[in-house]
C-alpha positions as CSV (number, residue, x, y, z in Angstrom):
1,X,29.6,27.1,94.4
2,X,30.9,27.3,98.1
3,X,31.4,24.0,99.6
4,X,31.0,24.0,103.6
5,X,32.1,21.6,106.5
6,X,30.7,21.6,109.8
7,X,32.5,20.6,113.1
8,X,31.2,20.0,116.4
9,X,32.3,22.1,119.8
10,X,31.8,22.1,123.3
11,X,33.1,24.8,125.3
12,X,32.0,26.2,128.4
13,X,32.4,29.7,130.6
14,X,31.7,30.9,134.2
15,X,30.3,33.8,132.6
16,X,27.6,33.4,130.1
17,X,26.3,31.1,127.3
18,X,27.5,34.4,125.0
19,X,30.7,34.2,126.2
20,X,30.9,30.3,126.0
21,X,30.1,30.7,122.2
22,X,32.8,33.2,122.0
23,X,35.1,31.1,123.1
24,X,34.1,28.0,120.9
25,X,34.9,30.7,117.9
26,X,37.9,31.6,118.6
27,X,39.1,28.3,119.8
28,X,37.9,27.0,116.2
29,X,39.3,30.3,114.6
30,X,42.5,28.5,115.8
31,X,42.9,25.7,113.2
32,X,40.1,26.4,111.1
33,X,39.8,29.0,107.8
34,X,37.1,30.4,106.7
35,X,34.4,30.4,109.5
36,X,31.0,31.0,108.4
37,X,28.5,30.6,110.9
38,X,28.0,29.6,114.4
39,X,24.9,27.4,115.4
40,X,24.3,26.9,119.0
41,X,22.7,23.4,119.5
42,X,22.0,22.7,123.0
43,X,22.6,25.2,126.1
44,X,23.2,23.9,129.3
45,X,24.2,24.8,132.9
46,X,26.0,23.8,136.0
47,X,24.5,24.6,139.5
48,X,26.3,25.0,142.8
49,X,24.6,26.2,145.9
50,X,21.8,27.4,144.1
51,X,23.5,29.3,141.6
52,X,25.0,28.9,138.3
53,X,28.5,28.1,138.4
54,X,29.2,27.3,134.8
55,X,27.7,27.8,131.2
56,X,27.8,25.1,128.2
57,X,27.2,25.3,124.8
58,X,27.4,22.5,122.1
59,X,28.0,24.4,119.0
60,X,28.2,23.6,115.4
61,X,30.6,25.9,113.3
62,X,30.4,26.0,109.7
63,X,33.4,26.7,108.0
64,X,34.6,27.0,103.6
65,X,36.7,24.5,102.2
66,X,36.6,25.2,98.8
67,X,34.9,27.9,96.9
């Protein structure tokens, strides 16, 4: 029996919302074993003159602790 944790992380990009999950991976892959899964909980943007000037996602990353 696998036995998962689950941390929280906001990251953003002037991008996408892909690319802003991307980069909450690999920021997690940094410190963190095992990755599992990637749940994106809430998507949100910024606007600037009528445009979108930046992506957000709040993502939860499921990772292994002990198998």
């Amino acid at each position: 029996m696998a036995v998962l944790k689950v941390i929280e992380i906001m990251t953003s990009s002037t991008k996408s919302w892909e690319d802003a999950t991307t980069i909450a991976v690999k920021t997690a892959a940094e410190t963190v074993k095992g990755i599992r899964s990637v749940y994106i909980q809430h998507l949100s943007a910024i606007v600037e003159d009528n445009k979108i000037s930046e992506f957000r996602v709040n993502a939860k990353i499921s990772f292994e602790v002990l198998n």
